[in-house]
DSSP file (Angstrom, degrees, kcal/mol; ACC not computed):
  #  RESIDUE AA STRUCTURE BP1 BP2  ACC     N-H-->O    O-->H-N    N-H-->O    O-->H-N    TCO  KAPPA ALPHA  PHI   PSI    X-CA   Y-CA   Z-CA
    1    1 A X     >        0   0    0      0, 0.0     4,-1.6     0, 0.0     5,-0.1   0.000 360.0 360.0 360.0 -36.1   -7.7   -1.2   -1.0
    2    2 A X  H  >  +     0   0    0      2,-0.3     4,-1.1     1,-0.2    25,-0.1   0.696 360.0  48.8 -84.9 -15.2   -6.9    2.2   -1.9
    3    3 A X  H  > S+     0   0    0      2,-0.2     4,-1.0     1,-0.1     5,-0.3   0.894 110.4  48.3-106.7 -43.7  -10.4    2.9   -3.4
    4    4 A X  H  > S+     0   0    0      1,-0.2     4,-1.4     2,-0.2     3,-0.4   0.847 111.4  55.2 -86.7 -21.7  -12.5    1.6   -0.4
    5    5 A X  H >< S+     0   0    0     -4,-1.6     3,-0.7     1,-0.2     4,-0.3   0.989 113.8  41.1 -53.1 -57.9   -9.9    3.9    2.0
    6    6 A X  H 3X S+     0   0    0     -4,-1.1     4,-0.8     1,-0.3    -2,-0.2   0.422 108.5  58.0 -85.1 -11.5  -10.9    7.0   -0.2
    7    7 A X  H 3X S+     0   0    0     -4,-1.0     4,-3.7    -3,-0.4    -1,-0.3   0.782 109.9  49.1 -83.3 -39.7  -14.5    6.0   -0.2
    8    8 A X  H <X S+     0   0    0     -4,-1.4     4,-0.8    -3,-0.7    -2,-0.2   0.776 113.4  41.2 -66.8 -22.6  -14.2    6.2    3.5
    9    9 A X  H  > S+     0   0    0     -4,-0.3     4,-1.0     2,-0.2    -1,-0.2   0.707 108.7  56.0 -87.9 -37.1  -12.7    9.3    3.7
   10   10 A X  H  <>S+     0   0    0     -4,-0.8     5,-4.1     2,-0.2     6,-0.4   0.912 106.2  57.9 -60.7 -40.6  -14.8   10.7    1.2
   11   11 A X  H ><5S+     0   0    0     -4,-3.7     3,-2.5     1,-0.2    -2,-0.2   0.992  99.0  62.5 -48.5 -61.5  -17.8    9.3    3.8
   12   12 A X  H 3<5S+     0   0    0     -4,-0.8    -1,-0.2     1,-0.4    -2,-0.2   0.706 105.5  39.4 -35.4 -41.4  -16.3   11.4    6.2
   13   13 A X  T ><5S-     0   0    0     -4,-1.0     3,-1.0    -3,-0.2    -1,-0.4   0.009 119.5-100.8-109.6  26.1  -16.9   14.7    4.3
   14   14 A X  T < 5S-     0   0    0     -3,-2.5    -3,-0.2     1,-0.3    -2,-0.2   0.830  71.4 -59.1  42.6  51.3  -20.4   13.8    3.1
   15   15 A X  T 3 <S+     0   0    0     -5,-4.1     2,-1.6    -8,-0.2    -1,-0.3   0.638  75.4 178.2  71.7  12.3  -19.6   12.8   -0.3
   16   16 A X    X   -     0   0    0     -3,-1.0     3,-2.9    -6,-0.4    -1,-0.2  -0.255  13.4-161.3 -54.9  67.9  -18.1   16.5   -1.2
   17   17 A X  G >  S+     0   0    0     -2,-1.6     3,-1.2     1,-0.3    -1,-0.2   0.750  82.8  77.2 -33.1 -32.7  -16.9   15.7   -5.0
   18   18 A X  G 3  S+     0   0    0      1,-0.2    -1,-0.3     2,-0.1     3,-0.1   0.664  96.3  42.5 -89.2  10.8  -14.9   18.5   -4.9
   19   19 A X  G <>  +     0   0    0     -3,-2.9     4,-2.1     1,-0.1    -1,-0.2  -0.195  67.9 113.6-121.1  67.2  -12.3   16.5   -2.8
   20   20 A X  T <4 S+     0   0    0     -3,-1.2    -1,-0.1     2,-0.2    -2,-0.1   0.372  70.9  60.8-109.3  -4.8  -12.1   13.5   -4.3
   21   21 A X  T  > S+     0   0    0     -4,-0.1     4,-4.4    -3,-0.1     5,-0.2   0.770 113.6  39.5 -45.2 -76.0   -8.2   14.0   -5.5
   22   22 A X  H  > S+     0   0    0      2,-0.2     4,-1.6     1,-0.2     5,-0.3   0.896 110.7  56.2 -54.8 -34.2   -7.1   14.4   -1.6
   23   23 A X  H >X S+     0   0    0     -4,-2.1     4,-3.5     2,-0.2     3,-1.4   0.986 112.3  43.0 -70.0 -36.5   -9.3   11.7   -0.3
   24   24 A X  H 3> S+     0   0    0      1,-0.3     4,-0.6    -5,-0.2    -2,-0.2   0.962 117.2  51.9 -72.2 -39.4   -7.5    9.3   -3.0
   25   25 A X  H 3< S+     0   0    0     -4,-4.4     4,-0.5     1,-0.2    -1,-0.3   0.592 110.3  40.7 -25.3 -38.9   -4.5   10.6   -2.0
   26   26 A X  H <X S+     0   0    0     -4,-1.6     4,-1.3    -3,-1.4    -1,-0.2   0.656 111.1  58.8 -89.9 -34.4   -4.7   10.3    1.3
   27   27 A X  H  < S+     0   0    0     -4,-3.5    -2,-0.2    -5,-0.3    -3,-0.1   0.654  98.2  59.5 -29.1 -52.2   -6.0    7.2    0.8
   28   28 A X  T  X S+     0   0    0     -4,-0.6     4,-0.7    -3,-0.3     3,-0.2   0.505 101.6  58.4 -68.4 -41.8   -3.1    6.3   -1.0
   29   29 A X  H  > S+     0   0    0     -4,-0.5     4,-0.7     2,-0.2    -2,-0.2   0.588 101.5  49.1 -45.1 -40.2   -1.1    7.0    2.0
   30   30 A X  H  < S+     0   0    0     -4,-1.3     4,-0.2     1,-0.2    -2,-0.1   0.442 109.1  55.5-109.7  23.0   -2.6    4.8    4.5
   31   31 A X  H  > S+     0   0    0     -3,-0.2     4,-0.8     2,-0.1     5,-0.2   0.643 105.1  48.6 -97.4 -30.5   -2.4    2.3    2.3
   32   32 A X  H  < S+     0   0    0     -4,-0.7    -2,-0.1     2,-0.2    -3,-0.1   0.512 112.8  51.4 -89.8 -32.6    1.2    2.7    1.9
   33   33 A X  T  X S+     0   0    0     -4,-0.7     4,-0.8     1,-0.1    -2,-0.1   0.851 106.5  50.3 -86.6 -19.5    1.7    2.8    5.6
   34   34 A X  T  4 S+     0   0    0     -4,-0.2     4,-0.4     1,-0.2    -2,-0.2   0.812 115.1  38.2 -80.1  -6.7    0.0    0.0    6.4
   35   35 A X  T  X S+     0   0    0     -4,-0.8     4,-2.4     2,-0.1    -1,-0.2   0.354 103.1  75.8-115.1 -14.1    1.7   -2.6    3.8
   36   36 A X  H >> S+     0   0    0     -5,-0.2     3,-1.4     2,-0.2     4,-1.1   0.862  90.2  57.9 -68.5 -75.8    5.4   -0.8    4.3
   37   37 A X  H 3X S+     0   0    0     -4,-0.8     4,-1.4     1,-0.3     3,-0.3   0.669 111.9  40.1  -0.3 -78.4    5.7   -2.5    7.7
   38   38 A X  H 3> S+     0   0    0     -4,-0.4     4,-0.6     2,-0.2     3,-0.3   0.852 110.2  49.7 -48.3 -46.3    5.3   -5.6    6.1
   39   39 A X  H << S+     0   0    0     -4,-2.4    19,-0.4    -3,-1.4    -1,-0.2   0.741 110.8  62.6 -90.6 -15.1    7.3   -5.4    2.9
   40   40 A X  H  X S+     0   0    0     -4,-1.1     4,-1.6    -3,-0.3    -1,-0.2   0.709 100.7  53.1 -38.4 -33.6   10.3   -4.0    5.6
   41   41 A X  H  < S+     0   0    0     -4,-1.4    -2,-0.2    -5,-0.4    -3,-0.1   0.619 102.5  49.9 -81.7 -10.3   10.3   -6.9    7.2
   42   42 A X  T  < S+     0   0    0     -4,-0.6    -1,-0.2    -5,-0.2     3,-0.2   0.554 110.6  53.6 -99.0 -22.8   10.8   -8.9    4.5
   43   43 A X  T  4 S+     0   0    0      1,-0.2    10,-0.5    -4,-0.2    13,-0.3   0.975 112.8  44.9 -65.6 -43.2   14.0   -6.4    3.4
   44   44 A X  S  < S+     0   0    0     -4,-1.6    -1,-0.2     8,-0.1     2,-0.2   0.238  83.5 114.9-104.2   1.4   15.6   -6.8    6.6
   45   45 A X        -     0   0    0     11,-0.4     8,-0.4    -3,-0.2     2,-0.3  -0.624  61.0-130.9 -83.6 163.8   15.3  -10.5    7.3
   46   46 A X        -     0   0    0      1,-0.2     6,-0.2    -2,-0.2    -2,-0.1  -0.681  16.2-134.3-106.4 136.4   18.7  -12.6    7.4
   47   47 A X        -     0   0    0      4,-1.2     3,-0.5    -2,-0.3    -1,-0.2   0.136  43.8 -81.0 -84.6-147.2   18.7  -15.6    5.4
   48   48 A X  S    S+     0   0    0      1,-0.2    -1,-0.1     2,-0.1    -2,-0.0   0.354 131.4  56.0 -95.8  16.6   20.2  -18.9    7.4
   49   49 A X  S    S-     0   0    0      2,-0.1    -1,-0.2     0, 0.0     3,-0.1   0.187 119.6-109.3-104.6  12.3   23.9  -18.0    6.8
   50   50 A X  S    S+     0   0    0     -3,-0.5    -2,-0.1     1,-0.3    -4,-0.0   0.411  71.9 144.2  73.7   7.1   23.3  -14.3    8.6
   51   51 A X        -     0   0    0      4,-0.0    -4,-1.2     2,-0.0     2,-0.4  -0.203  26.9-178.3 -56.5 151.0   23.7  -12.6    5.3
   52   52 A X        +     0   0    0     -6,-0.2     2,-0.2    -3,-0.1    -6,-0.1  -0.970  36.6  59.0-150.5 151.8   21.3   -9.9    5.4
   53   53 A X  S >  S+     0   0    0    -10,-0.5     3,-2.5    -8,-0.4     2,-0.5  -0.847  99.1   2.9 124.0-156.9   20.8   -7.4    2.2
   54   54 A X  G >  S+     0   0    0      1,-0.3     3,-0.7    -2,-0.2    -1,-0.1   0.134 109.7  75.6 -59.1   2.0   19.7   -7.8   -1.4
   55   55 A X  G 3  S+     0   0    0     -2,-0.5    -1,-0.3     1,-0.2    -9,-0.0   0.515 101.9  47.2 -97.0  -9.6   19.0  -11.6   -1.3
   56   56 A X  G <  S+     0   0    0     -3,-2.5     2,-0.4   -13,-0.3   -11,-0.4   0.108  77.2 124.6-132.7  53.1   15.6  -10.6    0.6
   57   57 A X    <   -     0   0    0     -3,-0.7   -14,-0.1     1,-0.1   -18,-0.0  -0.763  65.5 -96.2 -75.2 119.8   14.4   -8.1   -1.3
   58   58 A X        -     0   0    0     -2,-0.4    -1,-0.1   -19,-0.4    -2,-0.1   0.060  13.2-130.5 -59.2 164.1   10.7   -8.5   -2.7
   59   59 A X  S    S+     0   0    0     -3,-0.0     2,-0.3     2,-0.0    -1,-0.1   0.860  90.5  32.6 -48.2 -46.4    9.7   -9.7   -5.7
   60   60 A X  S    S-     0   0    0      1,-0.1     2,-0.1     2,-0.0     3,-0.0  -0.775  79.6-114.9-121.2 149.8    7.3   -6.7   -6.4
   61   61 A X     >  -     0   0    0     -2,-0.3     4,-1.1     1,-0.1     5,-0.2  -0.127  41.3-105.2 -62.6-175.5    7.3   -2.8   -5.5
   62   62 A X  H >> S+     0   0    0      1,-0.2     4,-2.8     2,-0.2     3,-0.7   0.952 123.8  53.3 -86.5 -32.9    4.4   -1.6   -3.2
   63   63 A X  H 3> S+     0   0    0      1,-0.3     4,-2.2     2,-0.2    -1,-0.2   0.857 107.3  50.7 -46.8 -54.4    2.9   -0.1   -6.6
   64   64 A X  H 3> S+     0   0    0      1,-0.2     4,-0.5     2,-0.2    -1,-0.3   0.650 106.7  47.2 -78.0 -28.2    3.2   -3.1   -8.1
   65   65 A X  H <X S+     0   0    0     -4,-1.1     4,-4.1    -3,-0.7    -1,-0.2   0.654 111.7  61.7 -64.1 -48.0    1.5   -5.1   -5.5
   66   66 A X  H  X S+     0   0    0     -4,-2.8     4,-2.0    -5,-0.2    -2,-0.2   0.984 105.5  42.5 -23.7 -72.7   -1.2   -2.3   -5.7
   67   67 A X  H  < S+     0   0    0     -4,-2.2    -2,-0.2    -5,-0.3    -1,-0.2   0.693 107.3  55.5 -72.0 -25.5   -1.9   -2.8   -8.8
   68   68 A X  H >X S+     0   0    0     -4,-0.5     3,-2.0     1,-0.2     4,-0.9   0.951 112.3  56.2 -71.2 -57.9   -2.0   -6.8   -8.8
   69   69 A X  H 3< S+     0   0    0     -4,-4.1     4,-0.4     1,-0.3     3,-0.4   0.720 112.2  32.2 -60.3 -15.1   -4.6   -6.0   -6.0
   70   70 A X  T 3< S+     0   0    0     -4,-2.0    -1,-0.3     2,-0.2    -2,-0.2   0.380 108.1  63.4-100.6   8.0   -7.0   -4.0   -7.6
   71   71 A X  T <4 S+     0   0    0     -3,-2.0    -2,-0.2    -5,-0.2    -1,-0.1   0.388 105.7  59.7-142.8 -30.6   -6.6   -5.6  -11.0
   72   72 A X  S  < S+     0   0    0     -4,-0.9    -2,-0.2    -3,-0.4    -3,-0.1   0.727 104.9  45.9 -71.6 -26.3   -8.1   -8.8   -8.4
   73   73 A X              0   0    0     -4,-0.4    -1,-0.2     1,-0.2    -2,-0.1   0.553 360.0 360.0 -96.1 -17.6  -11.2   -7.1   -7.5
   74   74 A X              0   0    0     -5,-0.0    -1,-0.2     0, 0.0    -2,-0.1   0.502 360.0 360.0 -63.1 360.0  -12.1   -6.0  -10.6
């Protein structure tokens, strides 16, 4: 995910190698907003007794999730 965002951005500047740090960076950033939504929603849900807190935390950091995805594509 994070390398076809930075590929896109990198499109954007006509391939300029010499920002190819910030694009992945930045990259890395709108990757990060778009899958925080989700992995909030899963923090904040209430189980069936109304409990809410550490019993619906995920499994995985967003890093980690990352890294499973790209690790798929290969």
């Amino acid at each position: 995910m994070i390398a076809e965002a930075a590929y896109y951005l990198a499109q954007k500047r006509g391939f300029s190698g010499e920002h190819s740090l910030e694009d992945w960076l930045a990259a890395e950033q709108q990757v990060r907003q778009v899958i925080s939504p989700i992995l909030d929603s899963k923090v904040t849900m209430t189980d069936t007794d109304g409990v809410q807190g550490d019993a619906k935390k995920p499994d995985k950091t967003i890093d980690e999730k990352l890294g499973a995805n790209m690790a798929d594509r290969k």
